[in-house]
C-alpha positions in Angstrom: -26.0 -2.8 -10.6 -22.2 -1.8 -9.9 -19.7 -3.9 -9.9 -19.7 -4.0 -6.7 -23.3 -4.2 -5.4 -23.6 -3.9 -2.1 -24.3 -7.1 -0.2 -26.3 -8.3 2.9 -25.4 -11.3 4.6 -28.9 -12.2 6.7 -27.3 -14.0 9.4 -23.5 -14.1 10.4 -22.3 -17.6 10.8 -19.5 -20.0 9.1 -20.8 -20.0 5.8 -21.6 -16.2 5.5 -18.2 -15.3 7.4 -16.4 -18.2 4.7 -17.9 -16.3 1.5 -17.0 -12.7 3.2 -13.6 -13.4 3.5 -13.5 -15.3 -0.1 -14.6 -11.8 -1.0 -12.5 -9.5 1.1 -9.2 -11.6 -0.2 -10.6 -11.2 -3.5 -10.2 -7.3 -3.1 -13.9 -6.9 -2.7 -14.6 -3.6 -0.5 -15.4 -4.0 2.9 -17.5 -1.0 2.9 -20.3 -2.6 0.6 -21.1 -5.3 2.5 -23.4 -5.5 5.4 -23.7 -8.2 8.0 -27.0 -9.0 10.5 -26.9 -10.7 14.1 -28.3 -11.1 17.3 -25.7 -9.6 19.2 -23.2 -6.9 17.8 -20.3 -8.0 19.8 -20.1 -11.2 18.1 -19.8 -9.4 15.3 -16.9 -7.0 16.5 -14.3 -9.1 14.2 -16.4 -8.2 11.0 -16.7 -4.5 11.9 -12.6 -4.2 12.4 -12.6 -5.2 8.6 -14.7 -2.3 7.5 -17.9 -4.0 6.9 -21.0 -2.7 8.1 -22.8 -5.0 11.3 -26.4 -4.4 12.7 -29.1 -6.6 14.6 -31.8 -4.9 12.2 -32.1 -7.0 9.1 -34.7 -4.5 7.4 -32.1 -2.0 7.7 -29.3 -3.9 6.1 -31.9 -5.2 3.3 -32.7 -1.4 2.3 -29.0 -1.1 1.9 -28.3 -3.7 -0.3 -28.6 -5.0 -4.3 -28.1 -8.4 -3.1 -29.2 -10.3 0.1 -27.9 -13.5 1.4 -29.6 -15.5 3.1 -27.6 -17.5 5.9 -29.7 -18.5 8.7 -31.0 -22.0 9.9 -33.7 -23.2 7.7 -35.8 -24.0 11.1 -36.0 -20.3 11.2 -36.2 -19.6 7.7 -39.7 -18.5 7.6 -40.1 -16.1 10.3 -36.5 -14.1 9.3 -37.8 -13.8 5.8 -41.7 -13.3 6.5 -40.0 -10.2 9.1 -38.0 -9.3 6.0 -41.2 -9.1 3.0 -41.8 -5.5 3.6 -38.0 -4.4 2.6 -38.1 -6.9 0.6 -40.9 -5.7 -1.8 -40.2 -2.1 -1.2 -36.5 -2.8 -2.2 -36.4 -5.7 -4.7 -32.7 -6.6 -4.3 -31.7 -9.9 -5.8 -32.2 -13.0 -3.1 -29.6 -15.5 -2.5 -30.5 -18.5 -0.7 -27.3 -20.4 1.0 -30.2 -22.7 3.7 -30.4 -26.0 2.9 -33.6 -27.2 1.7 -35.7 -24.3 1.1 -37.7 -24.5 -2.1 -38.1 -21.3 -3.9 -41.7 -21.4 -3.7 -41.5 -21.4 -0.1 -39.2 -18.5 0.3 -40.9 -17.0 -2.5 -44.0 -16.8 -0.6 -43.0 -15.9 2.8 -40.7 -13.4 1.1 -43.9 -11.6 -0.6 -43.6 -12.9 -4.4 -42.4 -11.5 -7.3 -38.7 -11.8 -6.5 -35.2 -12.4 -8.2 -34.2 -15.6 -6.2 -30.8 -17.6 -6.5 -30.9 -21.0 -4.3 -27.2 -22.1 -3.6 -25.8 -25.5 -2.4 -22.7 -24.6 -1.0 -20.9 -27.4 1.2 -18.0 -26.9 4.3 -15.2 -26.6 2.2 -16.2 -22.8 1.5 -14.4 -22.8 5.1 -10.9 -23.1 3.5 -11.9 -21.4 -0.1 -12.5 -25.1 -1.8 -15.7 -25.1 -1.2 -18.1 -26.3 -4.4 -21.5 -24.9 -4.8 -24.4 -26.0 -7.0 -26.8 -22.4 -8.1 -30.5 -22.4 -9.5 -32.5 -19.2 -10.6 -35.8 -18.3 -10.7 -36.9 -17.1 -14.0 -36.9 -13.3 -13.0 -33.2 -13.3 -12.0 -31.5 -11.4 -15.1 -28.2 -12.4 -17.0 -26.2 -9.4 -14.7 -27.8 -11.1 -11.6 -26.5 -14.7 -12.5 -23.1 -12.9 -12.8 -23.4 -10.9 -10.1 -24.2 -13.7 -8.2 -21.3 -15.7 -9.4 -19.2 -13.4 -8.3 -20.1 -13.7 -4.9 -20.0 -17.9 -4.5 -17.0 -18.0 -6.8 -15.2 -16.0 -3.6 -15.1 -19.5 -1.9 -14.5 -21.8 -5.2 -15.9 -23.7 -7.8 -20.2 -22.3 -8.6 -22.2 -24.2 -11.1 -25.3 -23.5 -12.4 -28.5 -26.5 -12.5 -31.3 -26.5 -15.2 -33.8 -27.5 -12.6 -34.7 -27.1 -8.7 -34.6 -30.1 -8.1 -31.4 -31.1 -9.5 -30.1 -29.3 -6.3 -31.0 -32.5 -4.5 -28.0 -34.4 -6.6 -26.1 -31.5 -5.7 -26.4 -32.3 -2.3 -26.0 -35.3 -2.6 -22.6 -35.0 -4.7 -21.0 -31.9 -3.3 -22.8 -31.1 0.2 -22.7 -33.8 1.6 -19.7 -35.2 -0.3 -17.3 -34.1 2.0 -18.5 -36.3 4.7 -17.8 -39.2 2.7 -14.5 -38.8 1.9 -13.8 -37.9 5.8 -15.5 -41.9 6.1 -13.0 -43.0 3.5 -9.8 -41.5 5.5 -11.4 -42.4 8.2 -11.3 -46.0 7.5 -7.8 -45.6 5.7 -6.3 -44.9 8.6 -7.7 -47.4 11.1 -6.8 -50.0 8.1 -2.9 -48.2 8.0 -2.7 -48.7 12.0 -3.8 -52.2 11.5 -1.3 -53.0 9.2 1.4 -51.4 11.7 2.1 -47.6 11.4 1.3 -45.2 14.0 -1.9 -43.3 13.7 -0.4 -40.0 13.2 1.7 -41.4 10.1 -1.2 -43.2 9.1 -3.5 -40.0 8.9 -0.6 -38.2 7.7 0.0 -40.4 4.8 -4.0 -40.7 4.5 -4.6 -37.0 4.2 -1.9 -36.3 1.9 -3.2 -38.9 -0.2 -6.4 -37.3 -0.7 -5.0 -33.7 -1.5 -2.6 -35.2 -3.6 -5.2 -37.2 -6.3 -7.2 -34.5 -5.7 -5.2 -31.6 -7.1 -3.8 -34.0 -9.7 -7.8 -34.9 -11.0 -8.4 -31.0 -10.7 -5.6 -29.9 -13.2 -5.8 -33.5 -15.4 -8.1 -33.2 -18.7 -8.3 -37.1 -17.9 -11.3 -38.3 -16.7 -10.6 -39.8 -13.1 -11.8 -43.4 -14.1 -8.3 -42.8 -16.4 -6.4 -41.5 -13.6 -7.4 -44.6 -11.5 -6.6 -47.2 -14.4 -3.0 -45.4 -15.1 -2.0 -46.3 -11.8 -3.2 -49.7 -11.6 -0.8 -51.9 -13.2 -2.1 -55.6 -13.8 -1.6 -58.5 -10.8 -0.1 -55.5 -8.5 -0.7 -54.2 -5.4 -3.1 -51.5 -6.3 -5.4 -54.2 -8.9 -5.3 -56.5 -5.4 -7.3 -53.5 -3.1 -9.7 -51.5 -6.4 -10.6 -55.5 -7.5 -11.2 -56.1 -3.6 -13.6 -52.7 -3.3 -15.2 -53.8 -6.4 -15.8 -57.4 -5.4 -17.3 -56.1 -2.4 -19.7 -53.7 -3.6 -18.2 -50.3 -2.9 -19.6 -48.8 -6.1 -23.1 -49.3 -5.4 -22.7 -48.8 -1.8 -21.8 -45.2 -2.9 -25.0 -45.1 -5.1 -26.8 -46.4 -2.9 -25.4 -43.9 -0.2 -26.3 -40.7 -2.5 -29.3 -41.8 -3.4 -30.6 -42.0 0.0 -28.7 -38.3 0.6 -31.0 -37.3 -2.4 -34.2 -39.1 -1.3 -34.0 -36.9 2.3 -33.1 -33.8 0.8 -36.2 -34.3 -1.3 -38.1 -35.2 2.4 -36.6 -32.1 4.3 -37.4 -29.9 1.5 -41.4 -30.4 1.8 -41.4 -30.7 5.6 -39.4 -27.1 5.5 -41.6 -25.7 3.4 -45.0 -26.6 5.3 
């Protein structure tokens, strides 16, 4: 494989146009990627870049040393049962970006005997901060896990899990994550109009807030539990609100919260794969 294998993106939405323009930024040429749809005007914008567009997904598959899979998971098995024969003619390496689809499931509809990556991105791959959780099946090769790397690290951070089903804490964690900070801003700022500011300085202030303890966590070797104490000096304002949160239950609320984000994952995954 080259070092740049040529790439299939099964399906043209937000998460495979967010992890084709991660690569395109990244210097990645245009001309060795390939991008499927249902209609080929919608898929002008991608063409004007240099990449290669069709409605045929067997034709793009033959193309390709890699194929990413970005449809719906409710379609999930008839694009990939349509795809076995290129599939097993071709043997590129399979990445799975569709939430909840076991390898054994895509595995079978895709023909067996396949190098398969299953990837947990989440929304943030929108605006290149995206985090992703990766598992391979046992015939994906060391070049492969690299290769594939490559291709999530476009759209930021892309960790690898020991086991499947550790891809249901990843979901809980990282894919749905992001929804739970929105709740927390959410609330900030309904709590900073209460208290008298303007809801435009309140999200402001909120938003700002986030990005800024999140950047400093991201470049601190200090765990955040550290960061949090630092800034909490004893009988101040900050001790008042964390002691508050704690007093209240907001630690297991979140546990609680990801647990049952875990639990369904789990519960879509089977129900997917019948």
């Amino acid at each position: 494989m080259s070092t740049h294998p040529t790439l299939a993106f099964i399906g043209a939405g937000n998460m495979s146009r967010a992890i084709i323009g991660g690569l395109i930024s990244n210097q990645y040429p245009a001309e060795k990627i390939w991008a499927t749809g249902t209609q080929l005007a919608k898929m002008d914008d991608l063409k004007q870049q240099g990449l290669h567009t069709t409605t045929d997904n067997s034709v793009a598959v033959a193309a390709a040393d890699i194929v990413i899979l970005s449809v719906k998971p409710q379609i999930m098995q008839a694009v990939a049962t349509d795809l076995a024969a290129a599939v097993q003619h071709h043997q590129p390496l399979i990445i799975s970006v569709a939430a909840g689809i076991m390898c054994d499931s895509l595995e079978q509809w895709l023909g067996g005997n396949i190098a398969l990556v299953r990837c947990m991105p989440n929304t943030p791959a929108l605006v290149k901060q995206g985090a992703s959780g990766l598992y391979a099946n046992p015939r994906v090769t060391e070049a492969q896990r690299s290769q594939t790397e490559q291709v999530m690290q476009a759209t930021g951070l892309a960790l690898w899990v020991d086991s499947e089903i550790q891809l249901n804490a990843v979901t809980a964690v990282s894919g749905s994550g992001p929804a739970y900070y929105f709740l927390m801003m959410e609330a900030m700022i309904a709590a900073g109009e209460k208290l008298g500011l303007s809801r435009e300085v309140a999200q402001q202030l909120t938003i700002q807030t986030a990005l800024g303890a999140a950047e400093m966590a991201s470049q601190s070797d200090i765990e955040p539990a550290e960061l949090r104490r630092r800034v909490t000096s004893p009988k101040g304002t900050t001790e008042q609100a964390i002691l508050t949160f704690i007093d209240q239950g907001l630690p297991e609320i979140i546990a609680n919260g990801m647990q049952a984000c875990s639990d369904r994952a789990e519960v879509l995954a089977k129900e997917l794969g019948n």
